[in-house]
N, C-alpha and C positions, 0 to 999 in steps of 0.2 A: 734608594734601593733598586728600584726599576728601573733607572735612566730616565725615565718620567718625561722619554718622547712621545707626543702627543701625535697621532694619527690625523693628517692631512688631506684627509677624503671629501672632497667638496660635500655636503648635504649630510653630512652625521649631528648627530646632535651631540651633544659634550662628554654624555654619558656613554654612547659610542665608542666615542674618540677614546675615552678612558679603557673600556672595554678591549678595545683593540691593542693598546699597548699594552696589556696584562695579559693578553693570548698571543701577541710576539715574544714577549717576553717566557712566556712556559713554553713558546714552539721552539725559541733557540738554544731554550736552556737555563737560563738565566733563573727563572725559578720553577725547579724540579718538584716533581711529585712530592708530598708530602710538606712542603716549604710553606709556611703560614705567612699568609700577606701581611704588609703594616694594618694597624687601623683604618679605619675608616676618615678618620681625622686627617691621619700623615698621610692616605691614598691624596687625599682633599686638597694639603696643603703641596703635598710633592707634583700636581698634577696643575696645581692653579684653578679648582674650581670648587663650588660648595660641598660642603659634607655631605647633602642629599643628594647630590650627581655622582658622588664616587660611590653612596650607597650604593643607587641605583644601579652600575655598571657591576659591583658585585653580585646585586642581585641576579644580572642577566646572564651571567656567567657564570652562576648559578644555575640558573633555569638551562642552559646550553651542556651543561658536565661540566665545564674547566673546571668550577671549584667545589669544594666540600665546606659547607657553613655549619661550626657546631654552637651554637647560642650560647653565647656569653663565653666561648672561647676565643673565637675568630672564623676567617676563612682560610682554607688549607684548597694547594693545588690538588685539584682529583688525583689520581693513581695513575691514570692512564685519558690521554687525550679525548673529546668525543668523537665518534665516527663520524667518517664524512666530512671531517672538520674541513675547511676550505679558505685561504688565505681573504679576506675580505676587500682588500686589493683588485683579487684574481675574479670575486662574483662582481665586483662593480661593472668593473670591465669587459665579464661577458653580457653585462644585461645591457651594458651601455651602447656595445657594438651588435646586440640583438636588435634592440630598441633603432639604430640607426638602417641596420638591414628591412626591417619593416616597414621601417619610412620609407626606402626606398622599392620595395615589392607595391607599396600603395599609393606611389605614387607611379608605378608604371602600371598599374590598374583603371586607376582616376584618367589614364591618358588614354589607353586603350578603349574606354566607352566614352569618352569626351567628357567627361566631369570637370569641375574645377575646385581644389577643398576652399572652404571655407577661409575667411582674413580671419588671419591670428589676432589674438589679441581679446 
C-alpha cells in the first residue's frame, strides 16, 4: 500500500526508518488526510520488520501530528501536516554539515593557542 520503501539514513533505528516512509508517503500524496493506515501487522509485514517497530513508528507519528489514533479503530493520517514539518533528509544534512563546520572552527582555535585535541579513540 505504501511502497514500503524504507528510508536509507545511516543511524535510524528501524522504527525511524518506518516513520519516515509513512511521512514521504502523506508528503507526496500517496496517503491523504483522512486515509487509514494498514495495521499494525501489515505496516510490520509490508515494512520487513516486528509488529512492535511499526507500532512504535506509529506511535511517533503520532506524538509528531502526522497521524490520528482512534483506539481499536486504527490510525488515520491527521487533516493537515504538522508545522514546521522538515524533510528528515534535509535536518540530517544540516546538523551533519553543522557538526563538520565546528570541527573545523575548533580546530582553527586548538591551532591558534597551540593545543593539540586529544587521540581519538
Amino acid at each position: 500500500m505504501l511502497g514500503a520503501v524504507m528510508s536509507d539514513e545511516p543511524g535510524l533505528a528501524r522504527y525511524e526508518q518506518v516513520a519516515e516512509s509513512i511521512r514521504r508517503a502523506i508528503r507526496s500524496g500517496t496517503l491523504e488526510p483522512g486515509t487509514q493506515l494498514p495495521s499494525s501487522r501489515d505496516l510490520a509485514k509490508e515494512h520487513g520488520v516486528a509488529m512492535n517497530t511499526a507500532q512504535r513508528a506509529v506511535s511517533a507519528l503520532r506524538d509528531e501530528g502526522w497521524l490520528v489514533v482512534r483506539p481499536t479503530v486504527g490510525a488515520f493520517v491527521a487533516d493537515s501536516a504538522p508545522e514546521a514539518s522538515e524533510d528528515l533528509h534535509e535536518t540530517v544534512a544540516k546538523l551533519q554539515h553543522t557538526v563538520t563546520e565546528l570541527e573545523h572552527r575548533l580546530a582553527d582555535i586548538e591551532s591558534a593557542i597551540g593545543t593539540t585535541p586529544p587521540p581519538a579513540g
